[in-house]
Backbone as CSV, one residue per row, in Angstrom:
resi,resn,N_x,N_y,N_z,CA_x,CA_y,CA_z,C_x,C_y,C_z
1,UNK,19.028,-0.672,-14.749,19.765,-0.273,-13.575,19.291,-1.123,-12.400
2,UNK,19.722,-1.368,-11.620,19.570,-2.439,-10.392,19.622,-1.563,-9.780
3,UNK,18.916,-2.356,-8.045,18.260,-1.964,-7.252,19.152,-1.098,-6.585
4,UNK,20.976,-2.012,-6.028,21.422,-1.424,-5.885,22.334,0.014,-6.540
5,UNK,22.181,-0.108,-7.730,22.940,1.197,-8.267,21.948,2.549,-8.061
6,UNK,20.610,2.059,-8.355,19.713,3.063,-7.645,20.081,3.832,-6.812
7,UNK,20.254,3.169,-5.679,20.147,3.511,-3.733,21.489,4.502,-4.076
8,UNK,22.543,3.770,-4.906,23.916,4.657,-5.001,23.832,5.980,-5.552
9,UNK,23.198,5.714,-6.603,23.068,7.084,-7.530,22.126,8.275,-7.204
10,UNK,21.079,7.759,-6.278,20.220,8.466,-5.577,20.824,9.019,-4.337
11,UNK,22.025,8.433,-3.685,22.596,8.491,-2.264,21.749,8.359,-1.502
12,UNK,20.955,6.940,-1.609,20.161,6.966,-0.607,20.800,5.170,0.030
13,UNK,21.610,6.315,1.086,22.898,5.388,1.600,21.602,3.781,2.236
14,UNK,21.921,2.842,2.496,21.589,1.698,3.205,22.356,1.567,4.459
15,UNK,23.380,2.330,4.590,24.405,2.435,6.082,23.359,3.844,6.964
16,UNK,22.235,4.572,6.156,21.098,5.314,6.900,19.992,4.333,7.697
17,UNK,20.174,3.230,7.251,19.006,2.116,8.032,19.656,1.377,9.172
18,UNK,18.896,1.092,9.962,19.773,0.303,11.092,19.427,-1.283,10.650
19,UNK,19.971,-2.259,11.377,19.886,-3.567,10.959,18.492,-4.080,11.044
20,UNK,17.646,-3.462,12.104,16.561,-3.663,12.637,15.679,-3.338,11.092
21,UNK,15.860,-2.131,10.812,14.804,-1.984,9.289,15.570,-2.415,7.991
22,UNK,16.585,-3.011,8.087,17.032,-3.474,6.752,16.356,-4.949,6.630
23,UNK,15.727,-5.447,8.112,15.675,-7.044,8.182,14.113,-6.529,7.958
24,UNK,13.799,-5.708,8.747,11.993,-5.343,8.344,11.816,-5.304,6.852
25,UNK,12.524,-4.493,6.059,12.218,-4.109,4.519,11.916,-5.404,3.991
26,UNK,13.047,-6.426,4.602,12.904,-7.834,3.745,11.593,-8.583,4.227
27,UNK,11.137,-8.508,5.472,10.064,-9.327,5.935,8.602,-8.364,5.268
28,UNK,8.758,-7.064,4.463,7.414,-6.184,3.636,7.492,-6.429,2.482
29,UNK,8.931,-6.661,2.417,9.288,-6.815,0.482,9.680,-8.365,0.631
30,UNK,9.194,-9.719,1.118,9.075,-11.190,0.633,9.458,-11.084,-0.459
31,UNK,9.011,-10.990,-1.969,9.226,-11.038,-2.878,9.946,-10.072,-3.173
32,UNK,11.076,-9.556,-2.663,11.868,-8.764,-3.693,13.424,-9.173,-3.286
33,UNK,14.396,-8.930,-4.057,15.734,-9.350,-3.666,15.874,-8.276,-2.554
34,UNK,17.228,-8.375,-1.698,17.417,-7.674,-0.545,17.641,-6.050,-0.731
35,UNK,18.267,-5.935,-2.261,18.612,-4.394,-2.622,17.104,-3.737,-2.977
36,UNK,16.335,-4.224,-3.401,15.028,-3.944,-3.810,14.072,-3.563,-2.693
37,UNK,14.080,-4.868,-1.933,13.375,-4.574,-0.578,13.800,-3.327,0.361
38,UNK,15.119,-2.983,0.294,15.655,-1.567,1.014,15.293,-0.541,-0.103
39,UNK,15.485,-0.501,-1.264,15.024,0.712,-1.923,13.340,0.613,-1.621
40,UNK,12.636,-0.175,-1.966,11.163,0.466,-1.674,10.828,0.791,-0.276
41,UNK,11.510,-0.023,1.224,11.443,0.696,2.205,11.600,2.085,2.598
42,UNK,12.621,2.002,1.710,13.385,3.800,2.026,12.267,4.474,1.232
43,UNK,12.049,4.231,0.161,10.617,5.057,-0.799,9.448,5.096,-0.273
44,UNK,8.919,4.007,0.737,7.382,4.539,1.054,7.665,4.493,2.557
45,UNK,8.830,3.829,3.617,8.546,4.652,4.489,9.300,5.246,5.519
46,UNK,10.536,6.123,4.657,11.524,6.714,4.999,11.451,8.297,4.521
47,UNK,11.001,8.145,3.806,10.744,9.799,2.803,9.573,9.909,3.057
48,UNK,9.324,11.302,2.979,8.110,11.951,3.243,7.669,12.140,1.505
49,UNK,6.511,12.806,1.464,5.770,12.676,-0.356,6.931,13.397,-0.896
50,UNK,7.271,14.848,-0.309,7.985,15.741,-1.377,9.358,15.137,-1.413
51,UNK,9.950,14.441,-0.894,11.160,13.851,-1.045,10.846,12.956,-1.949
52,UNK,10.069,11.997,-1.796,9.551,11.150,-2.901,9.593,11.439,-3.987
53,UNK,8.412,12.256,-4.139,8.331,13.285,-5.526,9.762,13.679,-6.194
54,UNK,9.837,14.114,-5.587,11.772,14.953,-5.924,12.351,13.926,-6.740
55,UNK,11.998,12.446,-6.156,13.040,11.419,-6.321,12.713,10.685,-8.176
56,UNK,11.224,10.474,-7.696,10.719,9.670,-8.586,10.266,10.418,-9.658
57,UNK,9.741,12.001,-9.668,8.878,12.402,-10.761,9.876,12.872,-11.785
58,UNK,11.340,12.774,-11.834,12.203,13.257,-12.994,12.297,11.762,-14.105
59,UNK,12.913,10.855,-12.822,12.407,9.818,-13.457,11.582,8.946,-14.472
60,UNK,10.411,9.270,-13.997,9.017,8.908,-14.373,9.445,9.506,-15.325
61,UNK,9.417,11.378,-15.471,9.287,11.990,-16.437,10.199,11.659,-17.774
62,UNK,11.397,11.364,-17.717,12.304,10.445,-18.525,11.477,9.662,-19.320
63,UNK,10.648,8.509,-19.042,10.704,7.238,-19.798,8.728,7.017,-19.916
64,UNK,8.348,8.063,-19.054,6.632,8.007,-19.707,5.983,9.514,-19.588
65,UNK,5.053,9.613,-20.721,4.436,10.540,-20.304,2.990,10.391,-19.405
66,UNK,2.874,11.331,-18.972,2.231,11.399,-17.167,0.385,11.122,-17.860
67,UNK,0.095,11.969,-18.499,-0.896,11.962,-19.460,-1.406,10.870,-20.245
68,UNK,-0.906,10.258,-20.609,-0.862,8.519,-21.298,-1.113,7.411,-20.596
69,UNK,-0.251,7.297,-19.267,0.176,6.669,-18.177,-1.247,6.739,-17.510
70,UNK,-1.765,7.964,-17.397,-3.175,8.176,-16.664,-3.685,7.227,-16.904
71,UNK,-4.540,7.467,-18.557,-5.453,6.586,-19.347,-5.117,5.456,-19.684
72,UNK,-3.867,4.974,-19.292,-3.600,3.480,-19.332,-4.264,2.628,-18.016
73,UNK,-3.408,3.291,-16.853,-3.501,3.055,-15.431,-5.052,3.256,-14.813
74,UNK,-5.508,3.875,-15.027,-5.917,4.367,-13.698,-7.844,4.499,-14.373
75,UNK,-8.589,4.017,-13.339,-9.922,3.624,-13.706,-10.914,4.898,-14.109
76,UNK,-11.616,4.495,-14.850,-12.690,6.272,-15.236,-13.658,6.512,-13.950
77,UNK,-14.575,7.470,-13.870,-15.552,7.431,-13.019,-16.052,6.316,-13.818
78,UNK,-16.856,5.989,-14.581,-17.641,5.305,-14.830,-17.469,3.735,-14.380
79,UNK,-16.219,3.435,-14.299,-15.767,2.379,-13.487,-15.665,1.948,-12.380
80,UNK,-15.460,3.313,-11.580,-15.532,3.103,-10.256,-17.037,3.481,-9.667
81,UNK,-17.816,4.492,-10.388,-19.510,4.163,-10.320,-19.771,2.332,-10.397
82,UNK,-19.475,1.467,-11.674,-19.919,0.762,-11.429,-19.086,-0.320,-10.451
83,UNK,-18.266,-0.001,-9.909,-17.516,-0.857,-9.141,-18.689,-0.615,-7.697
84,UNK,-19.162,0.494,-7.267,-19.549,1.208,-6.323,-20.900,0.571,-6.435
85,UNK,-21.920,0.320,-7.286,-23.308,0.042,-7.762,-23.438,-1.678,-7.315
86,UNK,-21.885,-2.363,-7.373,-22.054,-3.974,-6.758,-21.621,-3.617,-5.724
87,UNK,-21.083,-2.932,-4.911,-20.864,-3.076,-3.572,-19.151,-3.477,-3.893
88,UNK,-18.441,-2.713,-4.472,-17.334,-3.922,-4.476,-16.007,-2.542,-4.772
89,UNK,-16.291,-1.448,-4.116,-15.659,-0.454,-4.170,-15.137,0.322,-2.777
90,UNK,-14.237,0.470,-2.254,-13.328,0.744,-0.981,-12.475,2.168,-1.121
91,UNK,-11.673,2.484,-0.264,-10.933,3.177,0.373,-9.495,2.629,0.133
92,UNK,-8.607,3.966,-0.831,-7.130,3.165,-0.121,-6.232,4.733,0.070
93,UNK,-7.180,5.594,0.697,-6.713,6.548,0.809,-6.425,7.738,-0.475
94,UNK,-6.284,9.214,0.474,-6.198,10.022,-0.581,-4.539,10.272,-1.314
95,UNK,-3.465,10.004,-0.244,-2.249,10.208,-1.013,-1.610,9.045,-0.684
96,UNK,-2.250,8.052,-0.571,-0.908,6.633,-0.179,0.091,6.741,0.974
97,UNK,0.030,7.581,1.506,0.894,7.617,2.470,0.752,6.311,3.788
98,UNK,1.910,6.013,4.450,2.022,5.035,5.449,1.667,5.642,6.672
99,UNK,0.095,5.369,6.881,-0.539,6.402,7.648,-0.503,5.909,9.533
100,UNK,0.321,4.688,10.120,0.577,5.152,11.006,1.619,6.042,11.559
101,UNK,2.672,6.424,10.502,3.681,7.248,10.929,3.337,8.632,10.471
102,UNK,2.007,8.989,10.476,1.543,10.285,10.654,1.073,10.801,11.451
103,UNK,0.603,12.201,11.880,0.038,12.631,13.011,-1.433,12.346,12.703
104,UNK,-1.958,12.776,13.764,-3.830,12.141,13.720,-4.527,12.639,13.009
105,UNK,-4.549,14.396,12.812,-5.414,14.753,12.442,-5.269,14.515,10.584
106,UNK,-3.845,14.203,10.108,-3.530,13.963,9.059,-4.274,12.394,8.286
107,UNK,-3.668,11.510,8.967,-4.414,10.228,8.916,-5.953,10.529,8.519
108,UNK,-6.813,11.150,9.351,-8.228,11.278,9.270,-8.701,12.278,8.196
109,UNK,-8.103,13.023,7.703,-7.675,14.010,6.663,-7.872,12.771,5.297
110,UNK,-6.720,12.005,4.961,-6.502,10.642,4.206,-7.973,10.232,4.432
111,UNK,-8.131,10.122,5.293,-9.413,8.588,5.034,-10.629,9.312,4.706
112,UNK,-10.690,10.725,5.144,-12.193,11.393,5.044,-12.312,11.965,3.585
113,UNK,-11.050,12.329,3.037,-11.194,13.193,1.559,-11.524,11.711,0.419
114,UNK,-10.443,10.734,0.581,-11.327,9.676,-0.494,-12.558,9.136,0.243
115,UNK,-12.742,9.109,0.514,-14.617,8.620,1.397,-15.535,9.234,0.839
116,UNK,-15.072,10.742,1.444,-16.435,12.114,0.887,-16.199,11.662,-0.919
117,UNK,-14.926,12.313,-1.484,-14.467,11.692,-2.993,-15.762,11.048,-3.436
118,UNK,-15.279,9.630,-2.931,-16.063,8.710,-3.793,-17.825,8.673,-3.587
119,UNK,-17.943,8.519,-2.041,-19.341,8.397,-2.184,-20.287,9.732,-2.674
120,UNK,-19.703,10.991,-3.243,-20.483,11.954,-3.805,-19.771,11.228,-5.309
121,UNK,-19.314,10.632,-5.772,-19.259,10.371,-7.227,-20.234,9.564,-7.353
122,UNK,-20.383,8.740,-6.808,-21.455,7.014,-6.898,-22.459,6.979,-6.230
123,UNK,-22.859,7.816,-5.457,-24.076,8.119,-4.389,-24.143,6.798,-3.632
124,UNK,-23.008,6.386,-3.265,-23.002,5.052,-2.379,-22.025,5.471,-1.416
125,UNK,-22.756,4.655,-0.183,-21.832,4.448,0.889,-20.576,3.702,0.877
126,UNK,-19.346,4.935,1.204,-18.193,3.287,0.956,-17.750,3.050,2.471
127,UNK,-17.663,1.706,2.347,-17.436,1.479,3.867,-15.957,0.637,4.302
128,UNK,-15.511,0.614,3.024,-14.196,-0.314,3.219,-12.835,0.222,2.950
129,UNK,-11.832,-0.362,3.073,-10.359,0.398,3.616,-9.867,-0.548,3.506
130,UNK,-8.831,-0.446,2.436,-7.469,-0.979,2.449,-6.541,-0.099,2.215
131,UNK,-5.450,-0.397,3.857,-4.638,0.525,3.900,-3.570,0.666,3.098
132,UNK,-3.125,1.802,2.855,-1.360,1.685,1.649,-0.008,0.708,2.813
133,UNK,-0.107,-0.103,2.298,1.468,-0.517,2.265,1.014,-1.376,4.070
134,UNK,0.008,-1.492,4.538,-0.510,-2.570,5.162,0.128,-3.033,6.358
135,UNK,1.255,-2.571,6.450,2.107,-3.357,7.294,1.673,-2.801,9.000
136,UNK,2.306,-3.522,10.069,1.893,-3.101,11.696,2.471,-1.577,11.758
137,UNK,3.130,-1.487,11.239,3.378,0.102,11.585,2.418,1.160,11.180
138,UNK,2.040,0.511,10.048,0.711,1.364,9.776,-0.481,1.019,9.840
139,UNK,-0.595,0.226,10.224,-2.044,-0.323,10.633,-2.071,-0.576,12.093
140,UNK,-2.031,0.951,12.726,-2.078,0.600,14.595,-3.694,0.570,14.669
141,UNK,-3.443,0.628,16.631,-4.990,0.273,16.403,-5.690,1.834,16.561
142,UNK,-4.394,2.910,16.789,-4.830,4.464,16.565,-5.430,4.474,15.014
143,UNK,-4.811,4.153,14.298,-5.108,4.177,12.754,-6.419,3.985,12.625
144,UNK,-6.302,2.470,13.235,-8.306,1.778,12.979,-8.970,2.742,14.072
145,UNK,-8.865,3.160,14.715,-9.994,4.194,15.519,-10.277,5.419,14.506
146,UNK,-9.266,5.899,13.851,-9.657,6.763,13.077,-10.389,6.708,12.148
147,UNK,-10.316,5.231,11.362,-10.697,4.367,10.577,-12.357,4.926,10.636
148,UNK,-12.187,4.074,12.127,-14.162,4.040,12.519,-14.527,5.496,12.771
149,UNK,-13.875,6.265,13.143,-14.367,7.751,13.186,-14.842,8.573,11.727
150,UNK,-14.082,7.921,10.842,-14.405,8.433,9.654,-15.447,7.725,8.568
151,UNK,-16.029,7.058,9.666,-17.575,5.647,8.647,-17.028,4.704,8.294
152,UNK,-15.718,4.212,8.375,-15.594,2.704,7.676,-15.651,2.054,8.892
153,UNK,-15.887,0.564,8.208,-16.544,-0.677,9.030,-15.611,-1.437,8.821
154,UNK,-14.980,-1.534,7.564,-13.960,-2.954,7.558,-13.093,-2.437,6.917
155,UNK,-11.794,-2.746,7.442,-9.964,-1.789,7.211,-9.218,-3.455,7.097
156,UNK,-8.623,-3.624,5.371,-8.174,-4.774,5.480,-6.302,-4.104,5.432
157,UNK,-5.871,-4.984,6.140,-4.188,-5.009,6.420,-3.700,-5.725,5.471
158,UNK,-2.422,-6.012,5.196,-1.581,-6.977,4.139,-1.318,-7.905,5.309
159,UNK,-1.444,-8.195,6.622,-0.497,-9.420,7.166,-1.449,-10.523,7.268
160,UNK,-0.273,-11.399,7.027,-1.227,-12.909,6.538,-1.814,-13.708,7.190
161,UNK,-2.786,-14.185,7.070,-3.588,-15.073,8.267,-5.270,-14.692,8.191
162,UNK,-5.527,-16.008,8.942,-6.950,-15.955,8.797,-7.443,-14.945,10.254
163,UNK,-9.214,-14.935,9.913,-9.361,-13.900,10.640,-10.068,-14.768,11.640
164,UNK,-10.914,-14.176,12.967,-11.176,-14.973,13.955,-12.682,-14.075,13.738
165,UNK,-13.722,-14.098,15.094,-14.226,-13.362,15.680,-14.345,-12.434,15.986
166,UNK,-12.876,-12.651,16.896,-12.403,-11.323,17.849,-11.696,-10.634,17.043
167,UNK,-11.636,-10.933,15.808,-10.612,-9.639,15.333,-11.308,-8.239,15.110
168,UNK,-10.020,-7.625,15.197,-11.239,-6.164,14.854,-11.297,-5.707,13.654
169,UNK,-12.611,-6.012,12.857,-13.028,-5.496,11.584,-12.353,-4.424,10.535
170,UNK,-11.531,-3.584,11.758,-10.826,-2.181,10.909,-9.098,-2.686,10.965
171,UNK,-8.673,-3.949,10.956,-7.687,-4.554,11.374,-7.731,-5.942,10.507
172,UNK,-8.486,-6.065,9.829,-8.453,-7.699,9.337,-6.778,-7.846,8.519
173,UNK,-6.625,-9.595,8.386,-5.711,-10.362,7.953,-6.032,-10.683,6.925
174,UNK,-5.285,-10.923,5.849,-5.584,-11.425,4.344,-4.653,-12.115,4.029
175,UNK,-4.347,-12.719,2.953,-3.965,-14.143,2.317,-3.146,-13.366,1.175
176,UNK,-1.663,-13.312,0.756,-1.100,-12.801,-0.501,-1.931,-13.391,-1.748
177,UNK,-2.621,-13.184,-2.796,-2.541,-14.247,-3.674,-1.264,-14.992,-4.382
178,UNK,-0.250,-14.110,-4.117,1.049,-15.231,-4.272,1.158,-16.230,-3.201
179,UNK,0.681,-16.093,-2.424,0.781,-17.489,-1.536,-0.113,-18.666,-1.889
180,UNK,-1.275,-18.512,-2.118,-2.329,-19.601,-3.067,-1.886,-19.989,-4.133
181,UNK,-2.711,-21.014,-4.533,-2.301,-22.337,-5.366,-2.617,-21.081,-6.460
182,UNK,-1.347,-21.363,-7.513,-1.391,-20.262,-9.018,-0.439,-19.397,-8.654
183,UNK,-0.442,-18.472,-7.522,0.609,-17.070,-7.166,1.789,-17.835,-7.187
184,UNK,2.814,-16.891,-7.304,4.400,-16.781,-7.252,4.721,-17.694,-6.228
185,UNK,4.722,-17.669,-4.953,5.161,-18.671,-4.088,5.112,-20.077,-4.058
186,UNK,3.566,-20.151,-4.448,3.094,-21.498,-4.421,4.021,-22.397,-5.535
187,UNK,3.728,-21.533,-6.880,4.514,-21.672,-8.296,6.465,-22.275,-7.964
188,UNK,7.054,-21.296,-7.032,8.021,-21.616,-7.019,8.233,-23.073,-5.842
189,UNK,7.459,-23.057,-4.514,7.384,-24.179,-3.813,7.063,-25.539,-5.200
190,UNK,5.867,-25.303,-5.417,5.579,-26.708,-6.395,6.856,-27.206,-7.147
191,UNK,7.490,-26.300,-8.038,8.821,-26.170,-8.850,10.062,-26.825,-7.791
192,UNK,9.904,-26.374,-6.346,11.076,-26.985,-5.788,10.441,-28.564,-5.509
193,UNK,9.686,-28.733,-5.490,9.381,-30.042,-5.129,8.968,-31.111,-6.263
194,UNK,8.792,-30.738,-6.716,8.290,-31.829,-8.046,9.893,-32.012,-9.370
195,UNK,10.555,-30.824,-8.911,12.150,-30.846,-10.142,12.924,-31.577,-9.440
């Protein structure tokens, strides 16, 4: 089923977005065709969880079981102990949500339950944050204050670019690895230029 028959069959009209976020979806979703980039906009940050849920968990339930999917996906303690033991274990929140379009005390809610979470699993301090879905709307600089209110030191964003000095630590810039030599972009630039 395509992206657009989705949006149809779901009625999750695209004449509900204004031009302004149909052109945003495409500048979060780079890599996705234009029907794609509006369906995952509308999914992480147009709907709230239980609309979500509603949308996606019949779905899901259709074509995997939830139980299987776990133990495929998703890391043991013992993994994330030893992820935690090199120093190489972070924050990406407790429900994924696009936490500048939440209220405050919610946001800090998110960042404090996986924090406490993890560092009573691993008896380590976690001090790092990468936010869900990265983008300026959710990465204000209310967000990063909350950030630092809740013990983290370094909050990495999805927007691209190098970092300076002055940047602020709970705000950093990162690099797609599809944009580096090997990722998708690079792959298809080289391909336009060398065919």
């Amino acid at each position: 089923m395509s992206s657009q028959d989705f949006l149809i069959r779901l009625s999750l009209e695209q004449s509900g977005l204004t031009e302004k976020e149909k052109e945003r979806a495409k500048e979060v979703y780079i890599y996705d065709d234009k029907d794609s980039a509006i369906l995952k906009f509308i999914l992480n940050y147009k709907l709230n969880y239980h609309q979500q849920e509603k949308i996606i968990a019949p779905i899901f339930n259709l074509f995997f079981d939830e139980n299987e999917k776990k133990e495929e996906l998703y890391m043991t303690e013992a993994h994330l102990k030893e992820l935690a033991s090199k120093g190489y274990l972070g924050s990406h929140t407790h429900s994924h949500y696009p936490l500048g379009l939440l209220e405050p005390d919610v946001v800090l809610t998110e960042l404090q339950v996986s924090k406490s979470y993890f560092e009573k699993l691993t008896n380590k301090s976690i001090n790092f944050l990468a936010y869900p879905y990265g983008t300026e709307e959710v990465c204000t600089a209310e967000v990063a204050e909350l950030a630092k209110k809740a013990g983290y030191e370094i909050g990495l964003t999805t927007k691209r670019g190098m970092n300076t000095i002055h940047e602020n630590p709970l705000l950093l810039k990162r690099f797609d690895c599809n944009d580096l030599p090997g990722g998708k972009s690079y792959r298809d630039l080289k391909n336009e230029i060398f065919n």
